[in-house]
C-alpha positions as CSV (number, residue, x, y, z in Angstrom):
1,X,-11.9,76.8,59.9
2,X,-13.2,75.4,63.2
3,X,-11.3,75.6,66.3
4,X,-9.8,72.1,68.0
5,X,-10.7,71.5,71.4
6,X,-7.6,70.2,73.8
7,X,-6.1,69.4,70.7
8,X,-9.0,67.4,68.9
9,X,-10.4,68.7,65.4
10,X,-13.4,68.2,65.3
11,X,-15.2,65.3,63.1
12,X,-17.3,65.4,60.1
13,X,-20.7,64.0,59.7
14,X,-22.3,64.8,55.9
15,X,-26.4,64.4,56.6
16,X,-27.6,62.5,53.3
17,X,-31.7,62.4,52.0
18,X,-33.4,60.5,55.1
19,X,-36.7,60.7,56.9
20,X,-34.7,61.9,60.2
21,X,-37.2,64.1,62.2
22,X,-34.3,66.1,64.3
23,X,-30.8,66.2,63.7
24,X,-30.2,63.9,67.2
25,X,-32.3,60.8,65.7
26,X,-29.9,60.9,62.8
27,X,-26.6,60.8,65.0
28,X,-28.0,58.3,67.2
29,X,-28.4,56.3,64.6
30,X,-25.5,56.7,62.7
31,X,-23.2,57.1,65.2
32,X,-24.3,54.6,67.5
33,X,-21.4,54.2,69.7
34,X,-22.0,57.6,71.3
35,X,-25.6,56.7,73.6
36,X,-28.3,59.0,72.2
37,X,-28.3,60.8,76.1
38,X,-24.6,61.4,75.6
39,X,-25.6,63.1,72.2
40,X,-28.4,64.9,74.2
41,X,-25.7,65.9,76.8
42,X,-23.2,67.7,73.9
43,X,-25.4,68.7,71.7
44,X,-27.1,70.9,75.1
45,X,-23.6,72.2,75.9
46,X,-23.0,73.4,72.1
47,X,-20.5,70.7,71.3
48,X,-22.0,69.8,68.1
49,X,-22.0,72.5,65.9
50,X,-23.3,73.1,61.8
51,X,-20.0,74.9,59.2
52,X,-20.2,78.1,60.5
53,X,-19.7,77.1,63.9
54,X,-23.5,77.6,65.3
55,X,-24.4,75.0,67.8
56,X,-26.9,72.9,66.9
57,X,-29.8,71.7,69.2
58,X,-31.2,68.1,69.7
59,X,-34.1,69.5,68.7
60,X,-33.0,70.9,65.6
61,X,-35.3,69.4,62.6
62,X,-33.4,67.4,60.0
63,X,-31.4,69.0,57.3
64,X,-30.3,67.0,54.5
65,X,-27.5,67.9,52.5
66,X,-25.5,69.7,55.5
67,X,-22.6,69.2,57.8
68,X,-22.4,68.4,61.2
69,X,-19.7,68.9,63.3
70,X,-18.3,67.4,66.6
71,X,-15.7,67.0,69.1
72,X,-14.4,63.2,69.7
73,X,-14.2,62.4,73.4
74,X,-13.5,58.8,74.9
75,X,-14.2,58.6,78.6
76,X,-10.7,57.0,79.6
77,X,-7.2,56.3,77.7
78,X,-4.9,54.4,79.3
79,X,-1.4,57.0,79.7
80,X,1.1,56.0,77.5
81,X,4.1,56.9,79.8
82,X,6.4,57.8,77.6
83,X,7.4,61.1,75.7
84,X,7.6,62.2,72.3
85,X,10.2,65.1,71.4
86,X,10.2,67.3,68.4
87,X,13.4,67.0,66.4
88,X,12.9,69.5,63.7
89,X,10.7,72.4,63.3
90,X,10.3,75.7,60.8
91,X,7.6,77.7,58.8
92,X,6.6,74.4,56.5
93,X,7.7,70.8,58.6
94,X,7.8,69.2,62.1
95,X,9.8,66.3,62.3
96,X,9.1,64.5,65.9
97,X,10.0,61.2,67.9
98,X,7.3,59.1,68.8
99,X,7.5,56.6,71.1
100,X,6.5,53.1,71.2
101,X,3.0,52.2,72.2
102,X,1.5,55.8,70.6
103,X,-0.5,55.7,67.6
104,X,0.3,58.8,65.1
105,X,-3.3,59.8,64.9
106,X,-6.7,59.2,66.6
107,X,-8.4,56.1,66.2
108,X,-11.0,53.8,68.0
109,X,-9.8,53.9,71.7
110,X,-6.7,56.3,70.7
111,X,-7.8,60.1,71.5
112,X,-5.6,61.9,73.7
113,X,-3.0,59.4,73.6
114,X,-1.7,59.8,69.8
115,X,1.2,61.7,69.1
116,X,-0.6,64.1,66.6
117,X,-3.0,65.2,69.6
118,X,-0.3,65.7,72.0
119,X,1.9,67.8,69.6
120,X,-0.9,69.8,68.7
121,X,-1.6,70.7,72.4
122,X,2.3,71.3,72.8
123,X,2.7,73.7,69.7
124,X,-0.1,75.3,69.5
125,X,-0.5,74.4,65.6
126,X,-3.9,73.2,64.6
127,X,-2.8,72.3,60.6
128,X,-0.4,69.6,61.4
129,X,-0.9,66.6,59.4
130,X,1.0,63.8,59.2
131,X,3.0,63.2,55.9
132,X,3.1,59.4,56.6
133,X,2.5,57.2,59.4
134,X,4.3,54.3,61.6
135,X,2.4,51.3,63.9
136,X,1.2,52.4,67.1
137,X,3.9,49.4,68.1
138,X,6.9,51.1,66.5
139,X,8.9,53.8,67.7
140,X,10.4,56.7,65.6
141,X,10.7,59.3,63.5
142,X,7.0,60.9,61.8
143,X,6.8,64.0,59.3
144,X,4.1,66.9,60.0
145,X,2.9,69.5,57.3
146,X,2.1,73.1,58.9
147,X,0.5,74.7,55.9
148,X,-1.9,73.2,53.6
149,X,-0.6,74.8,50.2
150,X,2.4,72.9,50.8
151,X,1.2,69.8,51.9
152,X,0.9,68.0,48.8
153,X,4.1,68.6,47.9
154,X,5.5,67.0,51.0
155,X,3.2,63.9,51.0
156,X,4.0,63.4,47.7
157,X,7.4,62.5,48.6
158,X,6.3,59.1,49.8
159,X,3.5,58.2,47.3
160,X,7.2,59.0,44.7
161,X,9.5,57.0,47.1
162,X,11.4,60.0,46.8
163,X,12.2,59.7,50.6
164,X,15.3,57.4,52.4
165,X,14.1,56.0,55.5
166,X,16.4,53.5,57.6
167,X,14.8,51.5,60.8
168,X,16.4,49.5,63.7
169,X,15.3,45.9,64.6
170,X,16.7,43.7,66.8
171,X,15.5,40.3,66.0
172,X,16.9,36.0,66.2
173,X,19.5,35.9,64.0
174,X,19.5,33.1,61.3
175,X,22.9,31.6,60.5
176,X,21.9,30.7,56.8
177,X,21.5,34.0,55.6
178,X,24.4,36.2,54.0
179,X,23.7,39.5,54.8
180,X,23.7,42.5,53.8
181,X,21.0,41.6,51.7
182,X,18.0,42.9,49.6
183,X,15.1,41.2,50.2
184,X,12.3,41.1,47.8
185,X,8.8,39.7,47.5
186,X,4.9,40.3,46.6
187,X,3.2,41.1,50.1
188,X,-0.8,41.0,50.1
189,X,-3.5,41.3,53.3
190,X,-4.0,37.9,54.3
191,X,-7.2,36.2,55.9
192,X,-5.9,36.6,59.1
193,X,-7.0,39.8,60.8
194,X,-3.9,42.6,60.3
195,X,-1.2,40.4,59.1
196,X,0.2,40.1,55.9
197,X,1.1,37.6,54.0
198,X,3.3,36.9,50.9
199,X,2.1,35.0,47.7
200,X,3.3,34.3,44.3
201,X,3.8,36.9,41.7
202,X,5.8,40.0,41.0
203,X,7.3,41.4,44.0
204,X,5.9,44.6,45.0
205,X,7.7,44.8,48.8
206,X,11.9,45.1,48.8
207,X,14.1,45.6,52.1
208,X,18.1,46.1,52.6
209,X,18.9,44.5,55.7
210,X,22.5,44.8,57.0
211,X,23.3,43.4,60.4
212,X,25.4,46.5,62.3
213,X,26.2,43.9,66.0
214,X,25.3,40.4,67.2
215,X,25.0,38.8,70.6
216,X,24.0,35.6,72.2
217,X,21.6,34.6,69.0
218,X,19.8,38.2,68.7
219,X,21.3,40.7,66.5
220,X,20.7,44.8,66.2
221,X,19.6,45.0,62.0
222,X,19.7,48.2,59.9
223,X,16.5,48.1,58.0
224,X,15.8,50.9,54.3
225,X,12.8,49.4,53.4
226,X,12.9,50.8,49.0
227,X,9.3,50.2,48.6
228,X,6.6,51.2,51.4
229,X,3.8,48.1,52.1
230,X,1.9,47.7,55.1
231,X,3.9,46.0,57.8
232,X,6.9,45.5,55.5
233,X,9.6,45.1,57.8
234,X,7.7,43.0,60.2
235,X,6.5,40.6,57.0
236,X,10.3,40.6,56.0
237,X,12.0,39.5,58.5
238,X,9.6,37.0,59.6
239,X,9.9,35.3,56.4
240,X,13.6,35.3,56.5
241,X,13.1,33.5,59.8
242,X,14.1,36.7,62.3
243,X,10.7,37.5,63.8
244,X,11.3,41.0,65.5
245,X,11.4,41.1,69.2
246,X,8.2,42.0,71.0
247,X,5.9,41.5,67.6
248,X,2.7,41.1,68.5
249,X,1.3,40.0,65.1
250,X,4.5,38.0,63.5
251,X,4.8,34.8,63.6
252,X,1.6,34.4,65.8
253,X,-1.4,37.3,66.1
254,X,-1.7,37.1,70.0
255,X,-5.0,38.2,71.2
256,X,-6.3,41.7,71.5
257,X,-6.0,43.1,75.1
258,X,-9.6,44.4,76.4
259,X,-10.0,47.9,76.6
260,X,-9.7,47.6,80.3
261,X,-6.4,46.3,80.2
262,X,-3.4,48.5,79.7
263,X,-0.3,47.3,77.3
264,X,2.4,45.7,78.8
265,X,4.2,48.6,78.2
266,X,7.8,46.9,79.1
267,X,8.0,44.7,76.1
268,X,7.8,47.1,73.3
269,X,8.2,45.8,69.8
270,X,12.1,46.5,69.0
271,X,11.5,48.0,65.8
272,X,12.6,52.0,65.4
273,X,12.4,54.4,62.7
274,X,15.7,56.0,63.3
275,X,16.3,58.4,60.0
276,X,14.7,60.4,57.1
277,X,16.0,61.9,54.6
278,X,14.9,63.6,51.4
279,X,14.7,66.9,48.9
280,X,12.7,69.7,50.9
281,X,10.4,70.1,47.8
282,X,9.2,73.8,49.1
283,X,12.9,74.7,49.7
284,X,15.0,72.7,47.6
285,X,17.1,71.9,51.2
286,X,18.5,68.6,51.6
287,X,16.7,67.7,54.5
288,X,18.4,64.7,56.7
289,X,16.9,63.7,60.1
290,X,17.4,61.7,62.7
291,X,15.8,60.4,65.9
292,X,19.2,60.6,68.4
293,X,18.4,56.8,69.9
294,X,19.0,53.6,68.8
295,X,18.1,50.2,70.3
296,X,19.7,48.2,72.8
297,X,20.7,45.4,71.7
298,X,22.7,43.9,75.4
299,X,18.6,45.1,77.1
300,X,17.3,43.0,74.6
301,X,19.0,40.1,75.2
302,X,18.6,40.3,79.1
303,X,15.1,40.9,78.6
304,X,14.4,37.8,76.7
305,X,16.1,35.8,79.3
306,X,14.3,36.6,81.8
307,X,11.4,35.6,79.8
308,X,13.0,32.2,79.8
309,X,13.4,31.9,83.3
């Protein structure tokens, strides 16, 4: 198994029949967002490396049918400055909080800055792997395997929705609606880029919302989502006619921030994934967890007036 680096495993490239002369004119251009120099510059320092862990030069002639092997880097991250704590760990599980505004793993201009990165440089544990995953946007509770003969077992769990999960929002309230209630619909990708979208047909998305305090037309929800589809809980209670607070995609998808530009990182999406709780399927434990934090609600409200003002 090859080492990570700062906490980064390394990718995997599979080199398929071509008429490549070296190994670097193939990752120029299959990887093209890396410049063929900056594949020059890590392939000369031994950062790109064959399965047994040799370094391979950009000279190296073209081997089809092989591995290559490399280390991610991005040249700039914008800190996220907030901090995740680990809320349960033994031999098999690590149960952590991560904040708002930190994607669970790495992806596109995520590195450094995901939460599986940073607990891997904090525990020293180079198997972790999440057992599911939250938005980058939503704060909470995520689920790490340690060892890989288990890890089945344990993602299993949420493929059998064998797992209780409960959520915070704090959304508009709407007057109309008799809550608690179970909310149920069919929830497919839409055209429009993220979002998704309800449509006819047999519901394959359910949600029990229960509203736990109210104030000056917001209210703090409890949220068990009983079936798992993307964006769920955002979906839901935008078509219910409670947009959650800070949502950057429901009602309206607002415009991607250039890469240049950090998030505004005090108007997080007030949407938290507060508890867990399920059958330890290695140790037959009934496992409960959760985060210690709730949302605001009073913040919430004097937040969105002074967005009024």
């Amino acid at each position: 198994m090859l080492p990570t680096i700062n906490g980064v495993s390394p990718s995997c490239v599979a080199l398929p029949q071509g008429s490549w002369a070296t190994m670097l004119d193939f990752l120029a251009e299959r990887i093209p967002a890396v410049p063929r120099e900056d594949w020059v510059r890590r392939m000369s320092l031994g950062e790109v490396v064959d399965a047994h862990g040799q370094a391979v030069a950009p000279d190296a002639p073209y081997r089809a049918q092989t591995k290559l092997y490399y280390w991610r880097s991005l040249p700039f991250e914008h800190p996220v400055p907030f901090d995740e704590a680990v809320v349960f760990q033994d031999d098999y599980l690590v149960v952590a909080y991560k904040p708002h505004f930190l994607p669970v793993t790495p992806k596109g201009r995520y590195l450094q800055e995901t939460l599986l990165v940073r607990l891997k440089r904090k525990l020293g544990i180079d198997t972790l792997v999440p057992m599911h995953r939250i938005d980058r946007e939503t704060a909470g509770l995520v689920a790490f395997t340690i060892q890989p003969h288990t890890r089945n077992a344990y993602q299993s769990l949420f493929r059998d929705k064998a797992i209780h999960k409960t959520y915070e929002a704090i959304a508009p309230l709407n007057p109309a609606l008799n809550l608690p209630m179970r909310y149920r619909s069919r929830l497919e990708e839409s055209a429009r880029f993220m979002a998704m979208q309800e449509v006819e047909g047999t519901p394959n998305a359910e949600t029990h919302i229960e509203l736990i305090e109210s104030a000056s037309g917001l209210g703090r929800f409890r949220l068990s989502p009983i079936t798992g589809q993307k964006h769920q809980l955002r979906a839901h209670m935008c078509a219910l006619g409670m947009p959650i607070l800070g949502d950057q995609i429901y009602p309206e998808l607002l415009p991607a921030l250039p890469p240049e530009v950090a998030p505004d990182f005090s108007s997080p999406l007030q949407l938290l994934a507060q508890s867990l709780s399920f059958t330890d399927p290695v140790t037959g434990q009934q496992r409960h967890f959760h985060c210690g934090r709730s949302l605001d609600l009073q913040a919430a409200i004097q937040a969105a007036r002074a967005l009024r003002r």
